[in-house]
C-alpha positions as CSV (number, residue, x, y, z in Angstrom):
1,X,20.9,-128.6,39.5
2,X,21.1,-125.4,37.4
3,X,18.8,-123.0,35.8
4,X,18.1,-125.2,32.9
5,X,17.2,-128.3,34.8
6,X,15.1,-126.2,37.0
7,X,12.7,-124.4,34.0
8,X,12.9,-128.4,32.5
9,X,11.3,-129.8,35.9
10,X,9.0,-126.6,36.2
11,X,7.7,-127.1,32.7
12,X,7.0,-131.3,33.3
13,X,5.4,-130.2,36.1
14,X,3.5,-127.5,34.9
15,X,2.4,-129.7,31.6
16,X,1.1,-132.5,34.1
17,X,-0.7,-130.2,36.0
18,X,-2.6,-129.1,33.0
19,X,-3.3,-132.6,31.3
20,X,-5.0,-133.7,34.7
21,X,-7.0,-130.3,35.2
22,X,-10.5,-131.1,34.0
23,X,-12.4,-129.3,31.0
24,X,-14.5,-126.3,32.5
25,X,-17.7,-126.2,31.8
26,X,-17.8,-123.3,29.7
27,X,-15.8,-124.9,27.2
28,X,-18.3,-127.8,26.7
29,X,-20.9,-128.1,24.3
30,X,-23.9,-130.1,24.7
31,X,-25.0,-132.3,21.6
32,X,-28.6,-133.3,21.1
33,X,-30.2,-136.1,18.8
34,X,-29.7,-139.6,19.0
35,X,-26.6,-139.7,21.0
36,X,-26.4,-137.0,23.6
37,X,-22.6,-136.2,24.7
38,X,-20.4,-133.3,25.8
39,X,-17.6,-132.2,24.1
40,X,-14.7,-129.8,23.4
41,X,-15.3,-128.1,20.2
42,X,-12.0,-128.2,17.8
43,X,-11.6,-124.4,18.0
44,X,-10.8,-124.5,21.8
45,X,-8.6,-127.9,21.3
46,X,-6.5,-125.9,18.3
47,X,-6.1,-123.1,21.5
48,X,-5.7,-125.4,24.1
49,X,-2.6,-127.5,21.6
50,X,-0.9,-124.1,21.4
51,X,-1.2,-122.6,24.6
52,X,-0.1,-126.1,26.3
53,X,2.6,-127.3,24.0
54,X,3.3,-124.5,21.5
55,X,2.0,-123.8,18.2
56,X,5.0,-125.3,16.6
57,X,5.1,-128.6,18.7
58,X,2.2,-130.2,17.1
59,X,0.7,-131.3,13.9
60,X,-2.2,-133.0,12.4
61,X,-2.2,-134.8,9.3
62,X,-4.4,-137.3,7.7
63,X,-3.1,-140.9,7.4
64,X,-4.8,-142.4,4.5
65,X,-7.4,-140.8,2.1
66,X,-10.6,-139.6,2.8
67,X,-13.8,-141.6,2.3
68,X,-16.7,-139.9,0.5
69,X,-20.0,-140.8,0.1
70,X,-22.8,-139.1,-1.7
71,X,-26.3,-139.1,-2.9
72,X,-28.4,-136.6,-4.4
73,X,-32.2,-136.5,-2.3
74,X,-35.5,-136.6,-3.5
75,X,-35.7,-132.7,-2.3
76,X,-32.7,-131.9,-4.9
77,X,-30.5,-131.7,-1.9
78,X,-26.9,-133.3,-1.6
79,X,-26.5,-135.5,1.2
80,X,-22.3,-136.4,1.8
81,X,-20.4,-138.3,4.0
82,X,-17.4,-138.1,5.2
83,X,-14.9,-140.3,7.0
84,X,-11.3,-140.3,7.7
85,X,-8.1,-140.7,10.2
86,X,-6.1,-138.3,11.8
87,X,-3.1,-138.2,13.7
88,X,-1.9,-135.9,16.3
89,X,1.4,-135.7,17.0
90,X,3.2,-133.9,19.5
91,X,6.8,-133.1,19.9
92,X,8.4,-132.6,23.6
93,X,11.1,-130.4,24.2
94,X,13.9,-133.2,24.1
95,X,12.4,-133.6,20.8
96,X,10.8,-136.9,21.6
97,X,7.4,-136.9,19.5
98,X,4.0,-138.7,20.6
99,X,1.4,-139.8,17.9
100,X,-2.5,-140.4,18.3
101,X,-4.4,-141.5,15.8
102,X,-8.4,-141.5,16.0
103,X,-11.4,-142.0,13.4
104,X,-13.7,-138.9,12.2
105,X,-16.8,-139.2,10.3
106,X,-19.5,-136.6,9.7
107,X,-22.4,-136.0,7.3
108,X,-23.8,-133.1,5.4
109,X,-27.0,-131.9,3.7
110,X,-26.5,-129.0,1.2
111,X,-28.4,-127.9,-1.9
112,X,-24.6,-127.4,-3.5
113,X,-22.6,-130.6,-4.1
114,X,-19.3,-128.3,-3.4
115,X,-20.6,-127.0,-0.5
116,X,-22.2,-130.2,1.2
117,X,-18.5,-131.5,0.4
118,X,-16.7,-129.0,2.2
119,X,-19.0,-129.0,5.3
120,X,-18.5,-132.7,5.8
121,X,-14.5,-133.0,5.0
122,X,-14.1,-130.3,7.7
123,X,-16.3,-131.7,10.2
124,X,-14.9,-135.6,10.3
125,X,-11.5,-134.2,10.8
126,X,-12.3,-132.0,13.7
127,X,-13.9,-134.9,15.3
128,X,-10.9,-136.5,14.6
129,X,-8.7,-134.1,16.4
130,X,-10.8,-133.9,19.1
131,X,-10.7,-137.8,19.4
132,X,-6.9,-137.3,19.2
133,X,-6.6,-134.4,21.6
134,X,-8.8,-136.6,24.0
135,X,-5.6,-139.3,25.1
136,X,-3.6,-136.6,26.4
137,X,-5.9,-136.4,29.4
138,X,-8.9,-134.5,31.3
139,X,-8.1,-131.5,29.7
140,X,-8.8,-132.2,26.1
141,X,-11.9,-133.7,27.2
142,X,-10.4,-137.3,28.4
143,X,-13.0,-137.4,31.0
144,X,-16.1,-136.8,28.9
145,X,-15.4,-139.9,26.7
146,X,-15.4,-141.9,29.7
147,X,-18.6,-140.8,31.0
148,X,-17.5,-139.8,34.1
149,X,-15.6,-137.4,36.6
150,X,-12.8,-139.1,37.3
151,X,-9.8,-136.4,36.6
152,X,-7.1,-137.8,38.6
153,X,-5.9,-139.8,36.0
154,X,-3.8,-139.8,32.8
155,X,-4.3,-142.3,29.8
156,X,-2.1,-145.2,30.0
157,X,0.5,-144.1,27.4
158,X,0.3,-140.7,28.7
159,X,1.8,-141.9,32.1
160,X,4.9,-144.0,30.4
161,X,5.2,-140.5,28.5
162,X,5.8,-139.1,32.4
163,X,7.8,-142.1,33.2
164,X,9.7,-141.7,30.4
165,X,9.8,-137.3,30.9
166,X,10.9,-138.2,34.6
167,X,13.8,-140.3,33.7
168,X,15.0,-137.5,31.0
169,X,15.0,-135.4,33.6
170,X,16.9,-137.2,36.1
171,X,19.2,-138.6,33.5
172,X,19.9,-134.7,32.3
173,X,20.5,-133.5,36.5
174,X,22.9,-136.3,36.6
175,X,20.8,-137.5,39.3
């Protein structure tokens, strides 16, 4: 095995390690209201995407236009929602590329029309991407969704991923 198939095995190892680490608790953020939940806010995903993979190994992008819905209050205020889909893909370093796809919606109450808008359109996609980020394990906040504790596990498509990552690697050592 040489130098390259050693960093390759070190990195799959590595990148599994930190997909099944759970999220720390100072990273969570507790929501209130009618549903109470933890979560992962989209600015520490975004970090977590490019310290784990790379900033250039991943993309989001929305997969069908945006639903909007508005209606001016009886207070003069603008009340908008949002909704829409976004898909997270990842690329591996064979160049092998994963896709998740999850819905975001989110809704906004501004006195300006432009800014109500804005709030909302921002918000559905970064529950989006956080519902994206979520199937690549514990570490994007895999664990929350499922209401419990239970870390030592991957999501299903995650682990043909490794399956998949395991035989690249074997294939490449000649093994």
């Amino acid at each position: 095995m040489d130098e390259k198939d050693r960093n390759q095995n070190r990195l799959i190892r590595t990148l599994k390690e930190t997909l099944l680490r759970p999220p720390a608790s100072n990273v969570m953020v507790e929501k209130r209201g009618r549903f109470e939940m933890s979560y992962i806010p989209h600015h520490v995903i975004r970090d977590r995407l490019n310290r784990t993979f790379g900033p250039h190994r991943w993309s989001t992008r929305l997969t069908g236009p945006p639903i909007r819905l508005e209606e001016n209050t009886r207070d003069g205020k603008w009340k908008v929602v949002y909704g829409c889909t976004l898909a997270l893909t990842i690329v591996w370093p064979d160049g092998s590329a994963v896709t998740h796809e999850e819905p975001g919606s989110d809704v906004s109450v501004n006195s300006s029309l432009a800014d109500a808008c804005e709030m909302a359109f921002k918000a559905c996609q970064s529950i989006a991407m956080r519902r994206c980020a979520m199937n690549l394990g514990p570490y994007f906040g895999l664990s929350l969704y499922e209401g419990g504790d239970d870390h030592s596990k991957l999501p299903m498509d995650s682990g043909a991923l490794w399956d998949k990552w395991l035989k690249y690697s074997t294939e490449e050592n000649g093994q």
